[in-house]
N, CA, C and O of each residue as an XYZ file, in Angstrom:
364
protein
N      10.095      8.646     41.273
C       9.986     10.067     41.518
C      10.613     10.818     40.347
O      11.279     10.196     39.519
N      10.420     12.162     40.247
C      11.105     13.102     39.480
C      12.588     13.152     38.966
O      13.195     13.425     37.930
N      12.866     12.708     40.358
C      14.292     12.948     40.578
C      15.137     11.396     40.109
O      16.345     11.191     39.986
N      14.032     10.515     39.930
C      14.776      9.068     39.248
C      14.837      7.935     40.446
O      15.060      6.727     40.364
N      14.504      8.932     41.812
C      14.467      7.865     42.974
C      13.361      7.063     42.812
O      12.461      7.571     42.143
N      13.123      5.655     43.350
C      12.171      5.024     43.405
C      11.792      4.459     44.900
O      12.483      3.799     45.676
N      10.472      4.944     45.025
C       9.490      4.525     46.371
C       9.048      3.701     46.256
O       8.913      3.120     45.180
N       8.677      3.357     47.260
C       6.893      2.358     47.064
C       5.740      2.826     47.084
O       5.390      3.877     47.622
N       4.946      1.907     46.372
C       3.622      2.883     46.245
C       2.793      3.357     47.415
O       1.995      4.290     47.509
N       3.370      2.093     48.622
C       3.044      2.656     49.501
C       3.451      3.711     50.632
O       2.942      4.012     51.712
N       4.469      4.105     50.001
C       4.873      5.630     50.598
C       4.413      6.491     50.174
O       4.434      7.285     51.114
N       3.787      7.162     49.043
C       3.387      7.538     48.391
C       1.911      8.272     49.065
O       1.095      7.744     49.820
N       1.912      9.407     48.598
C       0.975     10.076     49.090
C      -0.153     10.566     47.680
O       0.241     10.585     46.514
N      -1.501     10.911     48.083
C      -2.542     10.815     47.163
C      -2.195     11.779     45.847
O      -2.524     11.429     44.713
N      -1.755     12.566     46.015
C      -0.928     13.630     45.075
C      -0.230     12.652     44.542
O      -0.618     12.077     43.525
N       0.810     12.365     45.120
C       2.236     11.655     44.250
C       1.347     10.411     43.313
O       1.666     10.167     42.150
N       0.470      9.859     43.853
C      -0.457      8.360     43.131
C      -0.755      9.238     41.771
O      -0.368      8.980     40.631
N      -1.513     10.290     42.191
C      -2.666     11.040     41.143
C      -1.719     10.793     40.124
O      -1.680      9.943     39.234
N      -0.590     12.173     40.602
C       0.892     12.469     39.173
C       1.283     11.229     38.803
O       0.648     11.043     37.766
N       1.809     10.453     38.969
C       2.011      9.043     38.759
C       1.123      8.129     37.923
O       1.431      7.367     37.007
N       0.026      8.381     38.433
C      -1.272      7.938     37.016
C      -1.376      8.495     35.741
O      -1.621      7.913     34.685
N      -1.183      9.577     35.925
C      -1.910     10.787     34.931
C      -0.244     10.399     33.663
O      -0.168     10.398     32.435
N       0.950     10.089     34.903
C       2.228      9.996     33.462
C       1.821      8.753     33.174
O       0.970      9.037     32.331
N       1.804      7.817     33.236
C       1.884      6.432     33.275
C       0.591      6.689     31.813
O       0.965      6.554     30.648
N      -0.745      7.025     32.131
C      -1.286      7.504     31.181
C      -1.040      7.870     29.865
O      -1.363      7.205     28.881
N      -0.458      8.950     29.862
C       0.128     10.009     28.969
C       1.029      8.845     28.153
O       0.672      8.413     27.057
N       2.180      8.427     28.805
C       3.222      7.729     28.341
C       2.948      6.444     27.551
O       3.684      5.961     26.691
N       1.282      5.769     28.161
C       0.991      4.403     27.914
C       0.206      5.208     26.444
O       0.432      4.596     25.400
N      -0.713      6.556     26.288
C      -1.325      6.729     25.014
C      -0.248      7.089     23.879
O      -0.453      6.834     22.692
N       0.973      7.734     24.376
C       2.141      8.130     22.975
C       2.619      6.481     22.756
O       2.330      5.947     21.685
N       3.183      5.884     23.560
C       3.196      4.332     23.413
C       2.353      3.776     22.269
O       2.968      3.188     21.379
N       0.586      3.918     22.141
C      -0.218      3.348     21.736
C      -0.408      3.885     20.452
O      -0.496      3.093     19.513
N      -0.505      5.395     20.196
C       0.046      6.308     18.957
C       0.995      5.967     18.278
O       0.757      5.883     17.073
N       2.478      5.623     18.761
C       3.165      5.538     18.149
C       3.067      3.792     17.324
O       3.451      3.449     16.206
N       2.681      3.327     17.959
C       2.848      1.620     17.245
C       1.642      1.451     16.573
O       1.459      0.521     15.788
N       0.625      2.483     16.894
C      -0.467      2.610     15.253
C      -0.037      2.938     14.281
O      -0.373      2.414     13.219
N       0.843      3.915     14.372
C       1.705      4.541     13.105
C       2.455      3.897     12.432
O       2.575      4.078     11.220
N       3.188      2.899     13.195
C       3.707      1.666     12.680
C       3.163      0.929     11.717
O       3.478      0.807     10.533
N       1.872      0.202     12.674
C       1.686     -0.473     12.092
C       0.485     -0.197     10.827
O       0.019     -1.122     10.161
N       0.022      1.531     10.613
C      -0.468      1.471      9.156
C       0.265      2.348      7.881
O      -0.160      2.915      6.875
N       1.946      2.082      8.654
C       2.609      2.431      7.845
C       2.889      0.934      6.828
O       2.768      0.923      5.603
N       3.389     -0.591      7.912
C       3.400     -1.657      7.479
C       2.278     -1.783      6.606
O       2.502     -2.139      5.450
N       0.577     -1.444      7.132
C       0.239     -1.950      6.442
C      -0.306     -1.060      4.906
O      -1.199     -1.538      4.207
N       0.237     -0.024      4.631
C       0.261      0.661      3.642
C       1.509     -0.424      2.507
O       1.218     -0.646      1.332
N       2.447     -0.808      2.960
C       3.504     -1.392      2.249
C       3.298     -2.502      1.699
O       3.649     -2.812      0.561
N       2.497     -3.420      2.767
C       1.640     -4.391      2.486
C       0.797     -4.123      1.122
O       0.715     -4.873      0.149
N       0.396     -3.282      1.249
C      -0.925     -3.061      0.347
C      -0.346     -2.675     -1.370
O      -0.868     -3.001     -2.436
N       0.709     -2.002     -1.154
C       1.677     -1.986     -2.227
C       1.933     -2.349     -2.678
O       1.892     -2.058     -3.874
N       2.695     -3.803     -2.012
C       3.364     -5.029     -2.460
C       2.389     -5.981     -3.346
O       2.583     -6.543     -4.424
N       1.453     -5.951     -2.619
C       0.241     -6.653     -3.098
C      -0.110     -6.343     -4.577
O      -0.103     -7.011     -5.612
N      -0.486     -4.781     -4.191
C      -0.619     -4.230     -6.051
C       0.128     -4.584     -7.095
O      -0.206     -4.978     -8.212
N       1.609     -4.330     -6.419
C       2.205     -4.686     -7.446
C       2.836     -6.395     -7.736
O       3.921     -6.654     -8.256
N       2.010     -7.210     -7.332
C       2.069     -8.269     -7.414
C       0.573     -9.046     -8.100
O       0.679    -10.109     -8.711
N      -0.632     -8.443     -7.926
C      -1.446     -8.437     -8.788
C      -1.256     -8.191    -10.423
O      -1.394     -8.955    -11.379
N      -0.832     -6.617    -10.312
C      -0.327     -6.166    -11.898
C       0.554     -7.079    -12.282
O       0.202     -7.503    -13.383
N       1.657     -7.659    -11.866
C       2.217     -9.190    -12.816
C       1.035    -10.092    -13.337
O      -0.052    -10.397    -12.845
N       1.775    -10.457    -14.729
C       1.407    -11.218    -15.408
C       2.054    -12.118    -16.056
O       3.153    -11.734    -16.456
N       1.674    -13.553    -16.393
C       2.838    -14.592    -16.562
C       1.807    -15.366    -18.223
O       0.587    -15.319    -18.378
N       2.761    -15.942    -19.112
C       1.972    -16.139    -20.018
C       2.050    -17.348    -20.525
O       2.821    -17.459    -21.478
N       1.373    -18.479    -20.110
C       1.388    -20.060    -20.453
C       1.643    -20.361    -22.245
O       1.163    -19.992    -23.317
N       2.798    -21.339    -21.689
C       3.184    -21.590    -23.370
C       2.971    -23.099    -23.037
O       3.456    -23.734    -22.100
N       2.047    -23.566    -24.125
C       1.833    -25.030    -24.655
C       0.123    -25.292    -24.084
O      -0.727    -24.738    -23.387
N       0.291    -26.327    -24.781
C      -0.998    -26.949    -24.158
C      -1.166    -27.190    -23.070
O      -2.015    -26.841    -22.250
N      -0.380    -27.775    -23.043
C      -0.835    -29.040    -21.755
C      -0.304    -27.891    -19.854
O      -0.269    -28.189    -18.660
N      -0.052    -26.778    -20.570
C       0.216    -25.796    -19.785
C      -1.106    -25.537    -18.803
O      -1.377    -25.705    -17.614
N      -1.817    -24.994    -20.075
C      -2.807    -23.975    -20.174
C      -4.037    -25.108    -19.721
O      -5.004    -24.721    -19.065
N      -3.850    -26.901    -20.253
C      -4.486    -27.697    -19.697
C      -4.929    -27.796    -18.142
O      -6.061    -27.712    -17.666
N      -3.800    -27.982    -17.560
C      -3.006    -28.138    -16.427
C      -3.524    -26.698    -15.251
O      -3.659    -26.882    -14.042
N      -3.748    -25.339    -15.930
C      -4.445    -24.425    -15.262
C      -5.534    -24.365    -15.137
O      -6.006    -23.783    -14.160
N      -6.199    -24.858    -15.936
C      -7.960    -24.835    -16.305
C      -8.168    -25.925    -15.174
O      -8.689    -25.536    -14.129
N      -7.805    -27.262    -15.292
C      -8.116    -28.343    -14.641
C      -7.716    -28.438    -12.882
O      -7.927    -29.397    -12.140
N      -7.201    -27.366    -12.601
C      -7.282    -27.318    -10.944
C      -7.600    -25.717    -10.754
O      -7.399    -24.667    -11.365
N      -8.380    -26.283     -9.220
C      -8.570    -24.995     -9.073
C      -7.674    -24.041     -8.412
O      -6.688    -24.361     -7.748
N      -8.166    -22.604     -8.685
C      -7.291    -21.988     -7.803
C      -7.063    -21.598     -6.212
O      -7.884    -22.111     -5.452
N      -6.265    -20.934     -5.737
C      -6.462    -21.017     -4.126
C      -7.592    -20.211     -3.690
O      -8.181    -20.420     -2.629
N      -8.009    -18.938     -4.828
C      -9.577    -18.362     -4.659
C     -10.341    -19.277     -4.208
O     -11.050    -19.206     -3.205
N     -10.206    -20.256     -5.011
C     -11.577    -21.646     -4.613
C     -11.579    -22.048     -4.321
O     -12.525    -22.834     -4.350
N     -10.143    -22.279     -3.238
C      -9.957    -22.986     -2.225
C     -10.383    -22.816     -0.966
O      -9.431    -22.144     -0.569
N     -11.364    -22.951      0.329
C     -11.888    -23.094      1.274
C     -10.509    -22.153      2.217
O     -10.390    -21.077      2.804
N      -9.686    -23.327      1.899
C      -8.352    -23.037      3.103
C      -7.510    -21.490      2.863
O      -6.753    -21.110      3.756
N      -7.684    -20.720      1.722
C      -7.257    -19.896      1.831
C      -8.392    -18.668      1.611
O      -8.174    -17.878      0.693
N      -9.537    -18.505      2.395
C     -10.150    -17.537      2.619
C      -9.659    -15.984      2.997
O     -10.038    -14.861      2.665
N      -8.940    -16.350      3.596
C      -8.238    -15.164      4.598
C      -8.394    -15.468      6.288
O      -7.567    -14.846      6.955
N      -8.921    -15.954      6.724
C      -9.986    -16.582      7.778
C      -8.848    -17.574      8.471
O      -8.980    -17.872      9.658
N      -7.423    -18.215      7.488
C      -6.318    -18.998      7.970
C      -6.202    -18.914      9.571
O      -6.161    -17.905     10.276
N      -6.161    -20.307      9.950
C      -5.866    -20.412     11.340
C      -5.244    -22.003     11.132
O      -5.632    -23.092     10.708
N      -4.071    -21.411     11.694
C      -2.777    -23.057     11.914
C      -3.403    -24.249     12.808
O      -2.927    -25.383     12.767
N      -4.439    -23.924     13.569
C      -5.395    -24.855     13.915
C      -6.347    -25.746     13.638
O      -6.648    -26.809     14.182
N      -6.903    -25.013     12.466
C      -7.160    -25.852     11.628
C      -6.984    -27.103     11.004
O      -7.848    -27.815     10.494
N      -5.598    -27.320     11.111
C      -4.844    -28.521     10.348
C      -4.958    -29.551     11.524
O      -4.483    -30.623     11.149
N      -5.447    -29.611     12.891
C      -5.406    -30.110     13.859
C      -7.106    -31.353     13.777
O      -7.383    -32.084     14.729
């Protein structure tokens, strides 16, 4: 109730159900608002991190360096890291 008391629903009369829906509502969509905001705030940061982890650059010294990169592939060409990852897989 209003007042912080708690009934049962089955005391509760068709009015009191209605009000009772309509918050439960309200409360469950700011709930649902708020943890979107969250989470495309995370994933703005994400996306950041990323950039600036692309823009690095690293610069192979020697041969057998630069051998050694050419001759395997990368995780691009790797199957297992599509994006698509599922820990089930390995099963």
């Amino acid at each position: 109730m209003r007042s912080g008391a708690l009934i049962s629903v089955d005391e509760m009369d068709v009015n009191h159900l209605r009000n009772a829906f309509k918050h439960l509502i309200k409360h469950h969509t700011e709930i649902v608002q708020q943890a979107n905001e969250v989470v495309d705030e995370y994933n703005a940061l994400v996306r950041k991190r990323k950039a600036k982890r692309s823009s690095a650059s690293f610069i192979l010294n020697g041969d057998m360096a630069q051998e050694f990169h050419e001759s395997h592939p990368s995780n691009e060409d790797d199957d297992r890291f599509d994006g698509d990852y599922n820990a089930w897989d390995l099963y």
